[in-house]
C-alpha positions, 0 to 999 in steps of 0.5 A: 490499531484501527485498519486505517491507521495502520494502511495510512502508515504503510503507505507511507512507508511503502512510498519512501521505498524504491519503486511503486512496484514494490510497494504494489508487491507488499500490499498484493503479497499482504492480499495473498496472506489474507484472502479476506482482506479488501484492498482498493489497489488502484487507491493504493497506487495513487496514494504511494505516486501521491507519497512518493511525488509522482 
């Protein structure tokens, strides 16, 4: 599965959770496992406020 899918489909996941800190914890816990992965986390949190409606 191209990265890009998979991070579109997790943040829509993560947006239909409770609370954009949480979301913010899966991708930073996700950093963590990975230290090679690049992750924008500024992107991600306007794109979990956009998902969530905020």
């Amino acid at each position: 599965m191209p990265l890009s899918d998979y991070a579109r489909r997790e943040l829509i996941a993560l947006g239909r959770r409770s609370t954009v800190d949480d979301a913010m914890l899966e991708f930073r816990e996700a950093m963590e496992w990975d230290p090679g992965l690049v992750i924008d986390m500024e992107a991600v949190a306007a794109s979990v406020r956009y998902a969530r409606g905020l």
